[in-house]
C-alpha positions as CSV (number, residue, x, y, z in Angstrom):
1,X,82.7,103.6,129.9
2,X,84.5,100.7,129.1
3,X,87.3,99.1,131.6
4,X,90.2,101.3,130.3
5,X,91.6,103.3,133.8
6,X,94.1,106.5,133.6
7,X,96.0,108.0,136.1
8,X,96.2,111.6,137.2
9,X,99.0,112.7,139.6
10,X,97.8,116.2,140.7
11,X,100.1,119.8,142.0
12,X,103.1,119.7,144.0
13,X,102.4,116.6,146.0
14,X,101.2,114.6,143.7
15,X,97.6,113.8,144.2
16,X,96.3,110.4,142.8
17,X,93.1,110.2,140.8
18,X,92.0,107.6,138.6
19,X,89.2,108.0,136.0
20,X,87.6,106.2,132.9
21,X,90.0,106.5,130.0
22,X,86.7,107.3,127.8
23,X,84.9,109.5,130.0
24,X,88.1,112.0,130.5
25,X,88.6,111.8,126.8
26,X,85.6,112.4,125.8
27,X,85.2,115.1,127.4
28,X,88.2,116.9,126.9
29,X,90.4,117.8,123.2
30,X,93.4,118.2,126.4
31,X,93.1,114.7,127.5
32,X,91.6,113.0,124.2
33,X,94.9,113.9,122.7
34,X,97.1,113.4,125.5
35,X,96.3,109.8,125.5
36,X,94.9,108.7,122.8
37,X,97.8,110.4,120.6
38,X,101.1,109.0,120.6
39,X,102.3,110.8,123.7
40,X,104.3,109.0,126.5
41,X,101.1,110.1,128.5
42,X,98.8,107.6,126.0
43,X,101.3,104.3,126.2
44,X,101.5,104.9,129.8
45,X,98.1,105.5,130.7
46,X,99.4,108.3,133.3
47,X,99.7,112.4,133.2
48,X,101.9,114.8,135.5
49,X,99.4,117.9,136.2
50,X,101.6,119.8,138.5
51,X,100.7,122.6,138.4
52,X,96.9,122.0,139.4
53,X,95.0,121.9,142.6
54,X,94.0,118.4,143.6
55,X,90.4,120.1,144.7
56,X,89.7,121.3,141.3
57,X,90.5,118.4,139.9
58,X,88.4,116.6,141.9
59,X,85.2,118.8,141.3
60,X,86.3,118.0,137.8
61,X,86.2,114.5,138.2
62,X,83.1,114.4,140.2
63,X,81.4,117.0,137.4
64,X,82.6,113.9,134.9
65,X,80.8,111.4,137.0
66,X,77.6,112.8,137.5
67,X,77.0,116.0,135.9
68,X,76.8,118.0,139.0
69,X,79.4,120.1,141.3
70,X,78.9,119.5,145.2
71,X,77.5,122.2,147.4
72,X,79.4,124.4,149.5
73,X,79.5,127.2,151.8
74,X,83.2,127.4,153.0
75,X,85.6,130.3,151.8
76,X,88.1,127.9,150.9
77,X,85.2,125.9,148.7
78,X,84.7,129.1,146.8
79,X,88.6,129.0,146.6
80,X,88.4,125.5,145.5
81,X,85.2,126.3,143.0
82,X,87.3,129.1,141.1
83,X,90.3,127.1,140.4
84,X,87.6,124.1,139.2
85,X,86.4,127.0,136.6
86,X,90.0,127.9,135.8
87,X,90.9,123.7,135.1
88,X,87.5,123.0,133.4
89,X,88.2,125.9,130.8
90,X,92.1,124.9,129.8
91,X,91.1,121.6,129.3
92,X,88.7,121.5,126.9
């Protein structure tokens, strides 16, 4: 995965996530571009993804890691599972 780290700061509050610069970009045209292009997002090794939930990204981020989504039974995880699906689909 190499030693390369990026930095997502997720909706309205900002949520911090850190990932594998290779393993977001390769799997995702959104990201590869983002930073590996020469957007501000690339020389800075940061993006701005307001406008997403924090738990989606974080079932993305988990999916990334291991190939698998976590279990759940809550209403709000269903919530959370939905948007996931929404966030996994516009970044491709």
């Amino acid at each position: 995965m190499g030693d390369e780290i990026i930095t997502l700061y997720v909706g309205p509050t900002r949520k911090k996530f850190t990932v594998h610069k290779s393993l977001i970009c390769d799997s995702s045209e959104f990201f590869k571009k983002a930073f590996t292009g020469g957007f501000l997002e690339g020389q800075q090794g940061t993006i701005d993804l307001g406008e997403d939930s924090p738990e989606a990204v974080s079932l993305f981020i988990h999916w990334l890691y291991s190939s698998t989504v976590p279990l759940g039974k809550t209403e709000i995880y269903l919530h959370n599972l939905y948007d996931f699906y929404l966030f996994a689909r516009h970044v491709p």
